[in-house]
N, C-alpha and C positions, 0 to 999 in steps of 0.2 A: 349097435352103438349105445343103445341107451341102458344096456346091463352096466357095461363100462364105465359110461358114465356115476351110476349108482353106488357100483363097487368104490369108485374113486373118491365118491362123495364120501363113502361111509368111512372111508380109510381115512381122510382129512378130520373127520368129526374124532377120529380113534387116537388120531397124532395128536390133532388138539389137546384132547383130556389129557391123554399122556401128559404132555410138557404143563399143558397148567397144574396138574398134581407132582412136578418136579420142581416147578415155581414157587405152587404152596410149601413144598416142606421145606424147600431151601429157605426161604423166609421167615419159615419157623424156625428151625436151625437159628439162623441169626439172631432170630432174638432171645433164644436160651444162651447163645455165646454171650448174646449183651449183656443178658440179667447175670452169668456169671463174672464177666469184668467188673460190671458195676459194685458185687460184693466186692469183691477183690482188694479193688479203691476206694472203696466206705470205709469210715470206723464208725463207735458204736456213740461218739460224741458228738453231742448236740449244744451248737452256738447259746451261751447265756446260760448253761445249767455249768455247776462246780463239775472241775475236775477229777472223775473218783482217784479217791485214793492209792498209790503201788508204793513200795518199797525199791530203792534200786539202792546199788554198791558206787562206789566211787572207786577208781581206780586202786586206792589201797587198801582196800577191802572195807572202807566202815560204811554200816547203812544211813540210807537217806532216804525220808519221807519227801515227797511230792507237799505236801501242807507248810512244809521249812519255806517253801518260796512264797508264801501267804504275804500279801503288802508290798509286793514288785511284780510288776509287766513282765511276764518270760516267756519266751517262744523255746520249747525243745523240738530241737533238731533231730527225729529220731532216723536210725542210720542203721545198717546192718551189713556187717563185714564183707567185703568180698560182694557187693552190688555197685554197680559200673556208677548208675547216678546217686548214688552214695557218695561215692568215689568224689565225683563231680563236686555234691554240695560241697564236702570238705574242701576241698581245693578251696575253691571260692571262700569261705571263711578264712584258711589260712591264708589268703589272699587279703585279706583286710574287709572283704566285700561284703554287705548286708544280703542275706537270706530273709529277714524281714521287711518290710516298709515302716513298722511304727519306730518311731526311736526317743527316747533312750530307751529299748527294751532289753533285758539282759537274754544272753544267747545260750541254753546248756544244750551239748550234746547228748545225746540217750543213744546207747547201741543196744540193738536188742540179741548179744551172742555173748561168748564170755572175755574175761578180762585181757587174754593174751592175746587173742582175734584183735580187740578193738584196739589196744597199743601197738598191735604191727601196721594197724589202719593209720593209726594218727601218726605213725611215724614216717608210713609211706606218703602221704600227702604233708608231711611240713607241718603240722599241726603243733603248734606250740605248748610246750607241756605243761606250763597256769592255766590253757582253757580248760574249763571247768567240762568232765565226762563223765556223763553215767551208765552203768552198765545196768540192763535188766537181767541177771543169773538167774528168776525164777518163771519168765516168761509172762508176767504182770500185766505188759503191755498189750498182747495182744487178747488177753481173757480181759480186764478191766474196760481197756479205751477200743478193743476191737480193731488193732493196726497192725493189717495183716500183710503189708506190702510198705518199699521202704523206696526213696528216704520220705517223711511227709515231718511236715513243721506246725506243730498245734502250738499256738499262740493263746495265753492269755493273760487277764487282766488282773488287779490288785487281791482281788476275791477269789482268784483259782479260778474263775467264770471262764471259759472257753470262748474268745472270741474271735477266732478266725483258725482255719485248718489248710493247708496247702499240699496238697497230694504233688511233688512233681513223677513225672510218667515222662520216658525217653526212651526212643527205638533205638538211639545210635549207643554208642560205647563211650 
């Protein structure tokens, strides 16, 4: 009886290790899954430093510096064709509805695809054609500001100074 018992013991020490070394890496796993979300949903802007500079298009093709909005509060609503919460935000704009809390803030859309993408976008949601759209055709935005997931709303102040960013993130459709 007491072999048995030994063997049994030793099998229980054996299962043990096993599963805590399935505990360990799963745990690890997760948190290389998390440090990859986390990039995912960062840019590379930091609250209270100037906005760097990009070039974007305006829907008829003429360029527009990012520095023209110097001495007005703007939040760009950056969007990307064909993303569900994208989708989303527009609606709600075309809706009348603030996407910001500061107000009077002015509202510019930035889509980061090209011109025909983003007018089938605003057509599909109602998007009235004075709002004001920028298109990034040279991909600016995501090498300068590091926005590499959509839609998110970088907010700022009379200086170009970055003062608030809003990632939104939704599972549903």
């Amino acid at each position: 009886m007491t072999g048995l018992w030994l063997v049994s013991y030793i099998a229980l020490w054996i299962l043990f290790l096993i599963v805590s070394a399935l505990l360990i890496s799963i745990l690890y796993h997760l948190g290389v899954i998390y440090n990859k979300i986390e990039k995912r949903f960062s840019t590379k802007l930091t609250p209270g430093k100037v906005l760097p500079e990009v070039a974007l298009q305006t829907l008829n093709g003429k360029r527009l510096s990012v520095s023209q909005f110097f001495g007005s509060q703007t939040a760009f609503v950056i969007i990307s064709p064909g993303c569900s919460g994208c989708l989303k935000v527009l609606r709600a704009i075309a809706a009348g509805e603030q996407v910001v809390e500061a107000s009077p803030m002015r509202t510019i859309v930035v889509s980061m695809r090209d011109i025909p993408a983003t007018l089938e976008m605003a057509r599909q949601v109602n998007l009235p054609e004075e709002y004001p759209i920028l298109v990034d055709t040279e991909n600016a935005i995501q090498k300068r500001w590091g926005v590499s997931a959509t839609p998110v709303v970088v907010e700022v102040d009379n200086e170009l100074k970055v003062s608030k960013q809003t990632m939104f993130v939704s599972a549903s459709s």
